[in-house]
C-alpha positions as CSV (number, residue, x, y, z in Angstrom):
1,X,-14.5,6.2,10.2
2,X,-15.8,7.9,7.0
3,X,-13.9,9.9,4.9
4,X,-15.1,13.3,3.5
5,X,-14.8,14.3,-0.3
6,X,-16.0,16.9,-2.1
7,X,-16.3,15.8,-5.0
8,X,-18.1,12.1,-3.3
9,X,-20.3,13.7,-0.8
10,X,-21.3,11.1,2.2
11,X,-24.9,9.6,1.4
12,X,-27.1,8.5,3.7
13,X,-27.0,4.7,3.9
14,X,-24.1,4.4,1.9
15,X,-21.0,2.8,2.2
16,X,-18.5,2.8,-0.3
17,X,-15.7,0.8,1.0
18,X,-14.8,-1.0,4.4
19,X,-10.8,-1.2,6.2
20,X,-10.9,-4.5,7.7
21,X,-7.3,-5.8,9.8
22,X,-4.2,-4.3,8.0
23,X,-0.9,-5.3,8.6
24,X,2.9,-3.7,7.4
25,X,5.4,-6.2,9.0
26,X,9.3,-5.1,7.6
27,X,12.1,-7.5,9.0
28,X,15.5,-7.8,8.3
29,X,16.6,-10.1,5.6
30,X,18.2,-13.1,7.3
31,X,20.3,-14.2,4.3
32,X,21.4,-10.3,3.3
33,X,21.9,-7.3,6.2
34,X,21.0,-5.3,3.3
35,X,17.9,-6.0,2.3
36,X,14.4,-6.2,4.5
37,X,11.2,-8.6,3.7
38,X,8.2,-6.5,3.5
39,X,5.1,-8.6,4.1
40,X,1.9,-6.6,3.7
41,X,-1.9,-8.0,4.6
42,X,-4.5,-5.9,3.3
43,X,-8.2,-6.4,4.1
44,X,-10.4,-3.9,2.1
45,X,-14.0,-4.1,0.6
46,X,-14.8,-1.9,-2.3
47,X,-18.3,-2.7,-2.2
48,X,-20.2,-1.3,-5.4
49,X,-21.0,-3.2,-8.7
50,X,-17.4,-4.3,-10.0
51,X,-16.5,-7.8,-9.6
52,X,-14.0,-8.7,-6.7
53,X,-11.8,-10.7,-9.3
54,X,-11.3,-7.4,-10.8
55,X,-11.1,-5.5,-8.0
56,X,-8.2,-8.4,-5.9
57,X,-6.2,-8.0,-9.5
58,X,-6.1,-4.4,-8.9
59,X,-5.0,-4.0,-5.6
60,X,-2.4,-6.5,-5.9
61,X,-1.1,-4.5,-8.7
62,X,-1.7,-1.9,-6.6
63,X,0.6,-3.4,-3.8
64,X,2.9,-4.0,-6.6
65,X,3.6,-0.6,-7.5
66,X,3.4,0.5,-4.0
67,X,6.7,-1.8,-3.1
68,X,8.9,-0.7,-6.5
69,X,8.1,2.9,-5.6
70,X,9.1,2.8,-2.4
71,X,12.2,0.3,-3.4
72,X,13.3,3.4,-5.9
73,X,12.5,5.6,-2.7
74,X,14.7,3.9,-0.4
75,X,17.5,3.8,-3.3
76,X,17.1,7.9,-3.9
77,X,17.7,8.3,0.1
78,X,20.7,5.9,-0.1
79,X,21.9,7.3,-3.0
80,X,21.9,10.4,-1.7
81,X,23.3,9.8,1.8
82,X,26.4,8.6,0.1
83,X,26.8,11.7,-1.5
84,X,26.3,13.6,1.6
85,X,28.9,11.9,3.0
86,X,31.9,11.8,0.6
């Protein structure tokens, strides 16, 4: 499905970037209750003119950052259920 931009208006013939199979699987960590394995598969072609070495260091960066921000996420929310509940 495309995605509409102003600021990229769709051109004819065009395609920017293709979703292939994505996966999110979170399970609980066998060895520690309180921790969860995060396993992410991500298929995406940029297409366009910059290399694909570039472009698989990025988004694994990318995936990087995703996981510690949602790692300080999930600490805010704990963090702040305990003080809800003293």
């Amino acid at each position: 499905m495309s995605t509409q931009h102003p600021k990229m208006p769709e051109q004819r013939g065009v395609v920017r970037a293709e979703n292939g199979p994505t996966c999110i699987v979170m399970k609980p960590c066998a060895e520690d209750p309180n921790k969860t394995k995060f396993t992410w598969l991500l298929n995406i072609d940029l297409k366009g003119w910059i290399p694909k070495t570039i472009i698989n260091k990025v988004l694994s960066q990318t995936q990087v950052d995703f996981a510690n921000h949602l790692r300080q996420r999930m600490a805010n929310n704990v963090s702040m259920e305990m003080a809800h509940a003293c």
